[in-house]
C-alpha positions in Angstrom: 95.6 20.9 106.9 95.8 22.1 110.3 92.7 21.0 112.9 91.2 24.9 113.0 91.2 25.1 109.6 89.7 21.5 109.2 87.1 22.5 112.1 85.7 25.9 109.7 86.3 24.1 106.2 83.6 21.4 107.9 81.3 24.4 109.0 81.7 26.0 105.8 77.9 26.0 104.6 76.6 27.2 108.1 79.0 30.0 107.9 77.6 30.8 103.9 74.0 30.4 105.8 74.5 33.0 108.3 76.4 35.2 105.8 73.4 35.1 103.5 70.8 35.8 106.2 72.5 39.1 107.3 72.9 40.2 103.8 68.9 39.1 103.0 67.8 41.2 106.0 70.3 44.4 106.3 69.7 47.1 109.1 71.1 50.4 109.5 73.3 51.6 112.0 72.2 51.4 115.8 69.1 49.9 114.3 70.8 46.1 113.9 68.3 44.6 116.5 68.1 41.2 114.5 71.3 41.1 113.5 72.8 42.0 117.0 70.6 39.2 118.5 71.7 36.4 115.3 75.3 37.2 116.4 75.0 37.2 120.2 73.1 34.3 120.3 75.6 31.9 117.5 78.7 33.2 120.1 76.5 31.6 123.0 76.2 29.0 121.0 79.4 28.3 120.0 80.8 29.1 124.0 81.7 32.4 124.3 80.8 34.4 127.0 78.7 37.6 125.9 77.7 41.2 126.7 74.8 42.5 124.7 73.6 46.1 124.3 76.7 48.1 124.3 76.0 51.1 123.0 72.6 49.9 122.1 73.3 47.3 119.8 76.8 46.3 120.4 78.0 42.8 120.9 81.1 41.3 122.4 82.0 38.2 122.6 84.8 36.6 125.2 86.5 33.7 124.7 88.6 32.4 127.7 91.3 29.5 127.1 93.3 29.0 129.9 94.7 31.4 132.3 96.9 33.2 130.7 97.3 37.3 130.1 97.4 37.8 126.3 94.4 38.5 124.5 92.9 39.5 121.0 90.3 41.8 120.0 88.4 41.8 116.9 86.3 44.3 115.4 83.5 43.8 113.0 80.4 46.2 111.7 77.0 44.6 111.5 75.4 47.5 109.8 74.0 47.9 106.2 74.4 50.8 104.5 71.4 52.2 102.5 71.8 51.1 99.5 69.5 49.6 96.2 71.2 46.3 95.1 71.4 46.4 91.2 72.3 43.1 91.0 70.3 40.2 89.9 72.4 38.1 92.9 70.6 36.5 95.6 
């Protein structure tokens, strides 16, 4: 097994943790205060550099490695939509 996939198999119930939360406390669209804040604060944590409030509640996250050009961006809603769960799922 590579080491990155080593590293996230070992963090594997933190990232199930965080997962869960989010789904447990859903907000709608440009109303993800909590959620914008959980995310924000666990790239701090985990040494990205990071601009809050874009377009309200927009986060980004940089990571810098070296000092090269290339770079990667990643996209990911935060929102819930507004739905009823039927299921009997935690």
């Amino acid at each position: 097994m590579n080491d990155h996939l080593e590293a996230l198999t070992k963090e594997k119930a933190e990232f199930e943790a965080i997962r869960h939360h989010i789904h447990q406390h859903p907000e709608l669209g440009f109303e993800e205060e909590q959620t914008s804040k959980l995310v924000a604060d666990l790239l701090e944590s985990w040494g990205y550099e990071v601009h809050r409030g874009l377009a309200g509640t927009g986060v980004v996250g940089t990571l810098r490695a070296g000092d090269g050009k290339k770079v990667i961006g990643i996209r990911a809603d935060m929102d819930a939509l507004p739905i009823v769960e039927q299921g009997d799922k935690p």
